[in-house]
Biotite code that builds the C-alpha atoms (Angstrom):
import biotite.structure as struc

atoms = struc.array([
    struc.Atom([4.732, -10.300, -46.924], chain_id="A", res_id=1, res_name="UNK", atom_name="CA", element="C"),
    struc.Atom([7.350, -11.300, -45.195], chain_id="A", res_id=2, res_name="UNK", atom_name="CA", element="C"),
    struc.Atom([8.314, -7.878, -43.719], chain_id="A", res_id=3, res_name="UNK", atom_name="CA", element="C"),
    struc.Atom([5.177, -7.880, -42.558], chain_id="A", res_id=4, res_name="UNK", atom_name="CA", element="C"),
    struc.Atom([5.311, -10.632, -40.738], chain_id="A", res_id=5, res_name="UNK", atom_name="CA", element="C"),
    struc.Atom([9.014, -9.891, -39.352], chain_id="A", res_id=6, res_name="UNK", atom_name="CA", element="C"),
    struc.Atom([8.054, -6.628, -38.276], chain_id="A", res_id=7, res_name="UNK", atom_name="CA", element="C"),
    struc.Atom([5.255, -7.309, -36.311], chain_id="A", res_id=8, res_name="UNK", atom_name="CA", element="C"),
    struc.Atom([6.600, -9.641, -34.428], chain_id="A", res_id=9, res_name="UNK", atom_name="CA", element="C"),
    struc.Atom([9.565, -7.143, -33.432], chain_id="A", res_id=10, res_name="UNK", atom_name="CA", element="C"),
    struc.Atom([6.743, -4.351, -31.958], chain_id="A", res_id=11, res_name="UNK", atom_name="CA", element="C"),
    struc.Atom([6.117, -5.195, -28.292], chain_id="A", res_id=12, res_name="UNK", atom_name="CA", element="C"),
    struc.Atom([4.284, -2.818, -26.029], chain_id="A", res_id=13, res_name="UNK", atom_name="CA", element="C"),
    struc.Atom([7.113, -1.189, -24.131], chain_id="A", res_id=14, res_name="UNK", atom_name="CA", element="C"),
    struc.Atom([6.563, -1.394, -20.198], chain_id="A", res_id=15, res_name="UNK", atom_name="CA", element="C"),
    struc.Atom([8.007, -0.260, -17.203], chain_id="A", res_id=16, res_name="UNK", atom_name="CA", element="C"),
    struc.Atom([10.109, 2.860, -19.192], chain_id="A", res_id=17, res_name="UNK", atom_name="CA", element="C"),
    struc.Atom([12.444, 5.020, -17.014], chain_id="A", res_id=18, res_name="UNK", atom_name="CA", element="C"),
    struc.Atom([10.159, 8.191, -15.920], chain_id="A", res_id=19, res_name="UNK", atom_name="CA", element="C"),
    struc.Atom([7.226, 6.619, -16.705], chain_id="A", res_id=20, res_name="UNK", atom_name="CA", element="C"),
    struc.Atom([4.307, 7.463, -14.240], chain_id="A", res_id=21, res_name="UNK", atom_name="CA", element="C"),
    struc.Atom([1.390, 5.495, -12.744], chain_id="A", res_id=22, res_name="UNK", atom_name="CA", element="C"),
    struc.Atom([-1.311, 6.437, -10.433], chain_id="A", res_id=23, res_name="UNK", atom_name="CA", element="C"),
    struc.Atom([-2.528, 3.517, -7.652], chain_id="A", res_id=24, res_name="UNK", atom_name="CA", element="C"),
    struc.Atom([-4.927, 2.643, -5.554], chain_id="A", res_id=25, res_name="UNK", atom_name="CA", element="C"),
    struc.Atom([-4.620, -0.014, -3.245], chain_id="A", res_id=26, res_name="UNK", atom_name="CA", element="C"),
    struc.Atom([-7.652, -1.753, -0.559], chain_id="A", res_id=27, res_name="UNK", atom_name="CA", element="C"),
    struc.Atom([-6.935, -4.569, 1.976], chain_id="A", res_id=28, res_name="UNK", atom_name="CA", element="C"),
    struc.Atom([-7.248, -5.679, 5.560], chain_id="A", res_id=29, res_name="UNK", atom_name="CA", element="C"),
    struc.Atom([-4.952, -5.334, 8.409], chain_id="A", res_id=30, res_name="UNK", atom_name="CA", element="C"),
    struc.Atom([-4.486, -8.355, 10.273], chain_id="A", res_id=31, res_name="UNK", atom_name="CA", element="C"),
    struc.Atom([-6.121, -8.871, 13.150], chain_id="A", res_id=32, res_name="UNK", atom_name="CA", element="C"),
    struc.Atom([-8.924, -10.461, 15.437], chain_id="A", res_id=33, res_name="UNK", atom_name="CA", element="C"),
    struc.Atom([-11.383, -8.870, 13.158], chain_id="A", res_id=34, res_name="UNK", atom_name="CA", element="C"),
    struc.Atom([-10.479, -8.392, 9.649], chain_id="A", res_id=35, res_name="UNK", atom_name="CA", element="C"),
    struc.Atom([-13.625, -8.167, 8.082], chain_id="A", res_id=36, res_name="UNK", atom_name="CA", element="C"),
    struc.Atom([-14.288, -4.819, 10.213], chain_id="A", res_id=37, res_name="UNK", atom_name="CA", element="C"),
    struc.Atom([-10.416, -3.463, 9.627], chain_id="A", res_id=38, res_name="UNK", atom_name="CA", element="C"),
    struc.Atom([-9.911, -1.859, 5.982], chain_id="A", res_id=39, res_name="UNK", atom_name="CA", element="C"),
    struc.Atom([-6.981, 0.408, 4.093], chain_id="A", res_id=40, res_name="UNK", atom_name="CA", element="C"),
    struc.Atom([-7.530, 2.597, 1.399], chain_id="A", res_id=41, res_name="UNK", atom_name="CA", element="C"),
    struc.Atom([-4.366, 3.978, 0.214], chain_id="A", res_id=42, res_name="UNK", atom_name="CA", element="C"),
    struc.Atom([-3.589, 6.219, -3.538], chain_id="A", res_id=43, res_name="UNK", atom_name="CA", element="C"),
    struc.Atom([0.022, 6.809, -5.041], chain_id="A", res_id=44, res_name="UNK", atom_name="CA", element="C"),
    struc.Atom([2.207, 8.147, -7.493], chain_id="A", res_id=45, res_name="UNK", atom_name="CA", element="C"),
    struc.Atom([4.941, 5.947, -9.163], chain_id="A", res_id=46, res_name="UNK", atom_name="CA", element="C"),
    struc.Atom([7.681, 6.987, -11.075], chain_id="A", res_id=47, res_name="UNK", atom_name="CA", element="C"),
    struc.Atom([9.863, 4.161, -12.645], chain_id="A", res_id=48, res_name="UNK", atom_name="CA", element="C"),
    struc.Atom([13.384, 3.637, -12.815], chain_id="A", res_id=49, res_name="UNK", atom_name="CA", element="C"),
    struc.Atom([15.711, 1.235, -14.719], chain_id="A", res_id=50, res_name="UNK", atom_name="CA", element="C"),
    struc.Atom([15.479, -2.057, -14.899], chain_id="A", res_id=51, res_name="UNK", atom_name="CA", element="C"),
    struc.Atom([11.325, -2.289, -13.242], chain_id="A", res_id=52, res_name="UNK", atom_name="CA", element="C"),
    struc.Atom([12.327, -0.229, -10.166], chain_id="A", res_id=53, res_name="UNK", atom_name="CA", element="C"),
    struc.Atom([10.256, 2.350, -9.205], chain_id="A", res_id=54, res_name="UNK", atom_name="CA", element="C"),
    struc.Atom([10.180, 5.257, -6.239], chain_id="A", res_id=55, res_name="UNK", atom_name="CA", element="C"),
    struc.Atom([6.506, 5.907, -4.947], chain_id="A", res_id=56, res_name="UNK", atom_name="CA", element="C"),
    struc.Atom([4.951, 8.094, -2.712], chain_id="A", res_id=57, res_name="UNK", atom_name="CA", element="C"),
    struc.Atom([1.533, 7.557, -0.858], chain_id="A", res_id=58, res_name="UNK", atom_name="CA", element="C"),
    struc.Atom([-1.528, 9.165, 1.005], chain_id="A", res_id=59, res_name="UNK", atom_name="CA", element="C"),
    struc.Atom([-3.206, 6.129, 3.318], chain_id="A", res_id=60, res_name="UNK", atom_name="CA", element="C"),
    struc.Atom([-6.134, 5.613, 5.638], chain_id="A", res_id=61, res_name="UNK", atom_name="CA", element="C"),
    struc.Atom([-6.334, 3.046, 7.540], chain_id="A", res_id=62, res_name="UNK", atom_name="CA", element="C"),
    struc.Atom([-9.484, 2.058, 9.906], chain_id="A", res_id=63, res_name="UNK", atom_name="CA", element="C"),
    struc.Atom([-10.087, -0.625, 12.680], chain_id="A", res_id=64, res_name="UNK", atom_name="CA", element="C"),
    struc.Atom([-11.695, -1.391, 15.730], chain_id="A", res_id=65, res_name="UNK", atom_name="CA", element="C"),
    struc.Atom([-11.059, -2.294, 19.144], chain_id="A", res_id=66, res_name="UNK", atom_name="CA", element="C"),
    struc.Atom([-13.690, -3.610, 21.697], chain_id="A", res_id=67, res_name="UNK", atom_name="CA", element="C"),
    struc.Atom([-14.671, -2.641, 24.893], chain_id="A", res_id=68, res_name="UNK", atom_name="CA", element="C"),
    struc.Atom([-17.571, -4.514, 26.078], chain_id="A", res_id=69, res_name="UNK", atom_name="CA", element="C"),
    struc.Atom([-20.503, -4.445, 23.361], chain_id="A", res_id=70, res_name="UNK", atom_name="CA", element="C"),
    struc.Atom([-18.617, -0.977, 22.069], chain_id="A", res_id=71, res_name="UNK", atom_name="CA", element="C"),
    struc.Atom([-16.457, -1.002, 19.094], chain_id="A", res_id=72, res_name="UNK", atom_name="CA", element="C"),
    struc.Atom([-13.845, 1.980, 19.175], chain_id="A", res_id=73, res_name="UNK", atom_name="CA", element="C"),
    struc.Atom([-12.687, 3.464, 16.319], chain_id="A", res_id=74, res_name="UNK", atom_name="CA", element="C"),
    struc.Atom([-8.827, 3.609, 15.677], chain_id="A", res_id=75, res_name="UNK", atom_name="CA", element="C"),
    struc.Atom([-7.928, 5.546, 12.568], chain_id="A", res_id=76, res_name="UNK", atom_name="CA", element="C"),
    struc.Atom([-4.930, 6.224, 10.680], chain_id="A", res_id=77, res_name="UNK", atom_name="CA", element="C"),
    struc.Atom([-4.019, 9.405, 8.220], chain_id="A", res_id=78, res_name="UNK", atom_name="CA", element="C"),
    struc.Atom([-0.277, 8.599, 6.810], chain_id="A", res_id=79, res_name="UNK", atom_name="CA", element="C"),
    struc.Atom([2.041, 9.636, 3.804], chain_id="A", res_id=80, res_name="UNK", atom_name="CA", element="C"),
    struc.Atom([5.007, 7.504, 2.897], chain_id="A", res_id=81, res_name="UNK", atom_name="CA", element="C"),
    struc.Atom([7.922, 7.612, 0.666], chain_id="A", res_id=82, res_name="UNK", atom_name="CA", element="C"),
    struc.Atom([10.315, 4.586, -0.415], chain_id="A", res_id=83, res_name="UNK", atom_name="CA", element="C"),
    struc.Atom([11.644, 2.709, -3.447], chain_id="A", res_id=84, res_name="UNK", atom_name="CA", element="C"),
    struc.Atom([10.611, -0.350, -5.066], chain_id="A", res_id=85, res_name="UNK", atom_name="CA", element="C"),
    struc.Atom([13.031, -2.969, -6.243], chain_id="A", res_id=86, res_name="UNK", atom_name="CA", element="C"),
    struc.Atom([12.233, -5.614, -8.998], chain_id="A", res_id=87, res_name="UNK", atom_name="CA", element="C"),
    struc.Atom([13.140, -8.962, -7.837], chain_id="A", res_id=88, res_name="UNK", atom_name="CA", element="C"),
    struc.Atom([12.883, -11.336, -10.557], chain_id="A", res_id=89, res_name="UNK", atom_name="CA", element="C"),
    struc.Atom([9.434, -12.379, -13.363], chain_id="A", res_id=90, res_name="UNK", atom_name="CA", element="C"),
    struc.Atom([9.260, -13.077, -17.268], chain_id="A", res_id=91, res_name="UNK", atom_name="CA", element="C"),
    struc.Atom([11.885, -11.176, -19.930], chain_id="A", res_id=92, res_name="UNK", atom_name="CA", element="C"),
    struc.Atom([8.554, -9.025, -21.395], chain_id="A", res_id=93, res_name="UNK", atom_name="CA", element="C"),
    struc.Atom([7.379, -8.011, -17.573], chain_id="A", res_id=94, res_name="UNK", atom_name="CA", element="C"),
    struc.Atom([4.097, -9.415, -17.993], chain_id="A", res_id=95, res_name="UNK", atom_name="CA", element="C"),
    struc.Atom([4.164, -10.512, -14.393], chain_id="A", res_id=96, res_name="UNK", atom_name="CA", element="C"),
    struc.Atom([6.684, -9.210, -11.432], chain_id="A", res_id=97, res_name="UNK", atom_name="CA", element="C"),
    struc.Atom([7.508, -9.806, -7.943], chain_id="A", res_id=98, res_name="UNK", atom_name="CA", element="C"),
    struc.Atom([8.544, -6.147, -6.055], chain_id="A", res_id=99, res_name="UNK", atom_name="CA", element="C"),
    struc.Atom([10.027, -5.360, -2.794], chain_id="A", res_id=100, res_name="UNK", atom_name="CA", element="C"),
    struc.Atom([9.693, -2.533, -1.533], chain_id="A", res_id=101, res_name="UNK", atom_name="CA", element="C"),
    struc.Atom([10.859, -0.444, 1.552], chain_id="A", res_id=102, res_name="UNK", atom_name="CA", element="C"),
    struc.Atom([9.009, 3.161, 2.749], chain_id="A", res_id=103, res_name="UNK", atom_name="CA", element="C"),
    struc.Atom([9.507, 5.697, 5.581], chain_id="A", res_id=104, res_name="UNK", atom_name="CA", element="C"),
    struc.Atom([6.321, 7.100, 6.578], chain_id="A", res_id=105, res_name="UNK", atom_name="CA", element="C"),
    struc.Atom([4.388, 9.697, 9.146], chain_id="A", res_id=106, res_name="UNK", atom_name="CA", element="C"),
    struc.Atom([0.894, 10.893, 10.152], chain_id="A", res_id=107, res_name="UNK", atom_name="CA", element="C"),
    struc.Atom([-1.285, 10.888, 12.412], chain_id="A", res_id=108, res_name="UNK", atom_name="CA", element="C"),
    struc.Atom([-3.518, 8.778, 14.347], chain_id="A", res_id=109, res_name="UNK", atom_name="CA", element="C"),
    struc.Atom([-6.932, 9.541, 16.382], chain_id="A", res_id=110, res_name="UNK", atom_name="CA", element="C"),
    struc.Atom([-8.544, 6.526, 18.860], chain_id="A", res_id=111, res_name="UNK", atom_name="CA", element="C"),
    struc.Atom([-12.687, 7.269, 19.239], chain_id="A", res_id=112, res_name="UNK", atom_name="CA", element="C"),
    struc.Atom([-12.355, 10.282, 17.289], chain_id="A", res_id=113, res_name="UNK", atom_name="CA", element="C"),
    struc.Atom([-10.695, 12.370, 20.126], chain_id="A", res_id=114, res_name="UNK", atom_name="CA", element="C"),
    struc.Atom([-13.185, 11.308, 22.842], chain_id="A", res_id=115, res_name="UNK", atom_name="CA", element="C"),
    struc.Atom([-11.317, 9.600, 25.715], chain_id="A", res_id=116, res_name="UNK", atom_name="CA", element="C"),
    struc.Atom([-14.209, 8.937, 27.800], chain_id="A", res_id=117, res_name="UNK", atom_name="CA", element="C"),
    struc.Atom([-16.870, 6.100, 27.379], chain_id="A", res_id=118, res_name="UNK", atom_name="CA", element="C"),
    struc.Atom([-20.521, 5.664, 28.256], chain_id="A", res_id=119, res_name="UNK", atom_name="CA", element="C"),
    struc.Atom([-19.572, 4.008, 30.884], chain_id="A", res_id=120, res_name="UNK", atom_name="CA", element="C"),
    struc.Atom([-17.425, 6.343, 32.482], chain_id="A", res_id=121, res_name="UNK", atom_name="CA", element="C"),
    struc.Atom([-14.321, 4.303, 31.455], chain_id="A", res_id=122, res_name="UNK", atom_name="CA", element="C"),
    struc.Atom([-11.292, 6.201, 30.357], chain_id="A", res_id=123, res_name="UNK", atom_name="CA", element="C"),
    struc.Atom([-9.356, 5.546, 27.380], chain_id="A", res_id=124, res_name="UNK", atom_name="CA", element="C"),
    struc.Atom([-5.505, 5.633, 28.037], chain_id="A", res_id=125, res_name="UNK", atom_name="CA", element="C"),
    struc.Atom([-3.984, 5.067, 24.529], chain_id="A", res_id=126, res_name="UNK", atom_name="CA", element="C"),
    struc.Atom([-3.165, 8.663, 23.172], chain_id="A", res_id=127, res_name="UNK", atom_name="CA", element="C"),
    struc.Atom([-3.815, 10.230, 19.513], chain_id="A", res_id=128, res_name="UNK", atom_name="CA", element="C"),
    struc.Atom([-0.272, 10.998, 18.550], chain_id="A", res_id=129, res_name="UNK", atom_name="CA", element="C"),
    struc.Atom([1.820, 11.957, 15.800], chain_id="A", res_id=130, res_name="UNK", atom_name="CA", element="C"),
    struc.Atom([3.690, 8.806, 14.405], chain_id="A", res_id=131, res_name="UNK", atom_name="CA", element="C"),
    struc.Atom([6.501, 7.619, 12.094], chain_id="A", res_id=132, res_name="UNK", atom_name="CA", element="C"),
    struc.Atom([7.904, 4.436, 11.035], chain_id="A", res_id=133, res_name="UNK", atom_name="CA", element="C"),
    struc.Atom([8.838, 2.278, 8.243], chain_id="A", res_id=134, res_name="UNK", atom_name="CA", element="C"),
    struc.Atom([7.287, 0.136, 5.988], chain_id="A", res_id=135, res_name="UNK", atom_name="CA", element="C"),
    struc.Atom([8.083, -3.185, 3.648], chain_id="A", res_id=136, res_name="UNK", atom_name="CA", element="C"),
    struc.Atom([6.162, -5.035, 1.187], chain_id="A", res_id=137, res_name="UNK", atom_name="CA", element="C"),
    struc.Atom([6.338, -7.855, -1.168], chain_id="A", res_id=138, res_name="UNK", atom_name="CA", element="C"),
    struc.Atom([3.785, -7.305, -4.681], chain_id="A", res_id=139, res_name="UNK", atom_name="CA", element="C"),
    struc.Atom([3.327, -9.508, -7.112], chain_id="A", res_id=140, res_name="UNK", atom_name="CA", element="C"),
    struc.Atom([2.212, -7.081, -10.595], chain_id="A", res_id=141, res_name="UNK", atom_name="CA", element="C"),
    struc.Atom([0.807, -8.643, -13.392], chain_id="A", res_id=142, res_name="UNK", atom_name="CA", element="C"),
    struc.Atom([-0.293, -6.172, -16.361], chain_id="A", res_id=143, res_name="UNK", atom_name="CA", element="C"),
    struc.Atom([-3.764, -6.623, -17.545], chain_id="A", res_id=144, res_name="UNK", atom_name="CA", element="C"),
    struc.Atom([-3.028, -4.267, -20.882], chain_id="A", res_id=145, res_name="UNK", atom_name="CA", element="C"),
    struc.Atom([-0.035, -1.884, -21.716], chain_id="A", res_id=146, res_name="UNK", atom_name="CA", element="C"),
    struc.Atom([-1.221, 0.784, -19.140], chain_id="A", res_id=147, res_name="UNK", atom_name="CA", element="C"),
    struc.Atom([-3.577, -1.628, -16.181], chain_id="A", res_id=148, res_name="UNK", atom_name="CA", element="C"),
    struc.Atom([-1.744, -3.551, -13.531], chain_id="A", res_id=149, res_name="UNK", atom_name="CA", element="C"),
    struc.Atom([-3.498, -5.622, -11.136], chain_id="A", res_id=150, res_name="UNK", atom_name="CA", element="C"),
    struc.Atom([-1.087, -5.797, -7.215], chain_id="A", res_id=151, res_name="UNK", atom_name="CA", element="C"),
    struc.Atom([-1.250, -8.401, -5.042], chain_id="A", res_id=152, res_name="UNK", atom_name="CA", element="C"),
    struc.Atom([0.310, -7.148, -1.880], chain_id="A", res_id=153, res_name="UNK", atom_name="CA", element="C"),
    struc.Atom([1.951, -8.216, 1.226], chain_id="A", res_id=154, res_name="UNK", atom_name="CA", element="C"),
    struc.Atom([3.006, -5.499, 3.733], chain_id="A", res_id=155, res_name="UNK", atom_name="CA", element="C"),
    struc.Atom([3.951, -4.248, 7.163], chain_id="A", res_id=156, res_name="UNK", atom_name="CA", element="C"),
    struc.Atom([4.392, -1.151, 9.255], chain_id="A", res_id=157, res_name="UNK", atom_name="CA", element="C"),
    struc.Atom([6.218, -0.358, 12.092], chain_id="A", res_id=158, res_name="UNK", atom_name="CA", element="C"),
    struc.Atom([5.417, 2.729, 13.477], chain_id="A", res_id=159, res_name="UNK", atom_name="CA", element="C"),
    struc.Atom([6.841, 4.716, 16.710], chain_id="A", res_id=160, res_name="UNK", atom_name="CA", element="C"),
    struc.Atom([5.095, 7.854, 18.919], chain_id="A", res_id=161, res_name="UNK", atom_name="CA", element="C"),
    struc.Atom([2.400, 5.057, 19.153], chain_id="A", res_id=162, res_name="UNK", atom_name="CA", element="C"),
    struc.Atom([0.669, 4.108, 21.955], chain_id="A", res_id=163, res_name="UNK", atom_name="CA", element="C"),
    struc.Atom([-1.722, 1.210, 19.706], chain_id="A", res_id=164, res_name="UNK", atom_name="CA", element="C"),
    struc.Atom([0.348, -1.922, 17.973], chain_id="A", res_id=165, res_name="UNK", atom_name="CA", element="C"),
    struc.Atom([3.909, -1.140, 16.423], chain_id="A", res_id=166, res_name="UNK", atom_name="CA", element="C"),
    struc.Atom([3.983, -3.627, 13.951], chain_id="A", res_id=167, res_name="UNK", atom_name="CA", element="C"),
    struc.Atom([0.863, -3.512, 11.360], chain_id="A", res_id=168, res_name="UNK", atom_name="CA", element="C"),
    struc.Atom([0.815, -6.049, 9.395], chain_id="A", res_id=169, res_name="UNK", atom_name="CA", element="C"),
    struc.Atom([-2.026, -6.263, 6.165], chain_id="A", res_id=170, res_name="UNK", atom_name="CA", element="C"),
    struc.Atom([-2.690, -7.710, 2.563], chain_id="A", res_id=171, res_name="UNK", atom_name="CA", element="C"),
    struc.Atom([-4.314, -5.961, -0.273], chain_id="A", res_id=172, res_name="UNK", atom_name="CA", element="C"),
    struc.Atom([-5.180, -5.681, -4.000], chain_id="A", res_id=173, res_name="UNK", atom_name="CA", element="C"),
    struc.Atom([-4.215, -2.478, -6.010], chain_id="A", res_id=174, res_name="UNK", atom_name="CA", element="C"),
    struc.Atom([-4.506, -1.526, -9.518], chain_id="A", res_id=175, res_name="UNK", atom_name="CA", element="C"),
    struc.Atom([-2.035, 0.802, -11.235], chain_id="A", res_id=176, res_name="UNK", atom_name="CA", element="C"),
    struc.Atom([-2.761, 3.194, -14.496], chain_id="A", res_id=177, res_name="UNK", atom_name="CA", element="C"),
    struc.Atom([0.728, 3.799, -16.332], chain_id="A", res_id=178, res_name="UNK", atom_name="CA", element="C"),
    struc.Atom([0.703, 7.154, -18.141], chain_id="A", res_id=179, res_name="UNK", atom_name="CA", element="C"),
])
């Protein structure tokens, strides 16, 4: 009986393993006049490290509006990214974690869907370019079971070869599957 007891108190679930995978998906705003109408969907690959690190890559879209009169003009955003995550501190069994992270990205992004000229006549100057950058965030992870984690996230881009805002700033839920 007592082994029993002894030994299943020693088995723990065993989280964040070196070369362990996940697959994310994260939703939020972007910050702005509007945030109700300005959305991100993003989906990414994690592959952890020692000690709760982990190196991700990412495929985002991002969508808001500017006005122009009564018009509302679509600015969208198609990007990949790449970076590392660093564990800053939580509890000894990583129930819960606070992550900073740090990403280079590029894409691509498209104002009115390529038209440049309004119903009005009016001419949009702001260019669809190619862009790059760099990003940062700060996520709070919290497993919900051995392979669900729920993200609470706190981010911002910078981006250059823009002609729209260079600093992006947003906050979003995610939730991660560990293989």
């Amino acid at each position: 009986m007592l082994f029993v007891v002894a030994s299943s108190t020693i088995v723990q679930a065993q989280r964040m393993l070196p070369k362990q995978k996940g697959l994310e998906i994260n939703t939020g705003t972007l910050s702005s006049d509007s945030p109700d109408r300005n959305y991100y969907l993003s989906i990414g690959l994690t592959v952890n490290g020692r000690n709760g690190n982990y190196r991700l890559w990412a495929l985002e879209y991002t969508h808001q509006f500017s006005t122009y009169k009564e018009l509302r003009i679509p600015q969208e955003t198609y990007s990949m990214e790449a970076g590392y995550s660093f564990y800053l501190f939580g509890d000894i069994r990583k129930n819960i974690s606070l992550n900073a992270g740090i990403t280079g990205l590029i894409g691509y992004e498209t104002i009115n869907r390529g038209n440049d000229i309004l119903y009005d006549g009016a001419k949009i100057l702001n260019e669809e370019n190619f862009i790059y950058g760099a990003g940062g965030k700060l996520s709070l992870e919290t497993y919900l079971s051995d392979h669900f984690v729920l993200l609470v996230q706190a981010r911002a881009k910078v981006f250059w070869g823009t002609s729209l805002e260079q600093l992006r700033p947003s906050a979003g839920v995610g939730l991660r599957y560990n293989f």
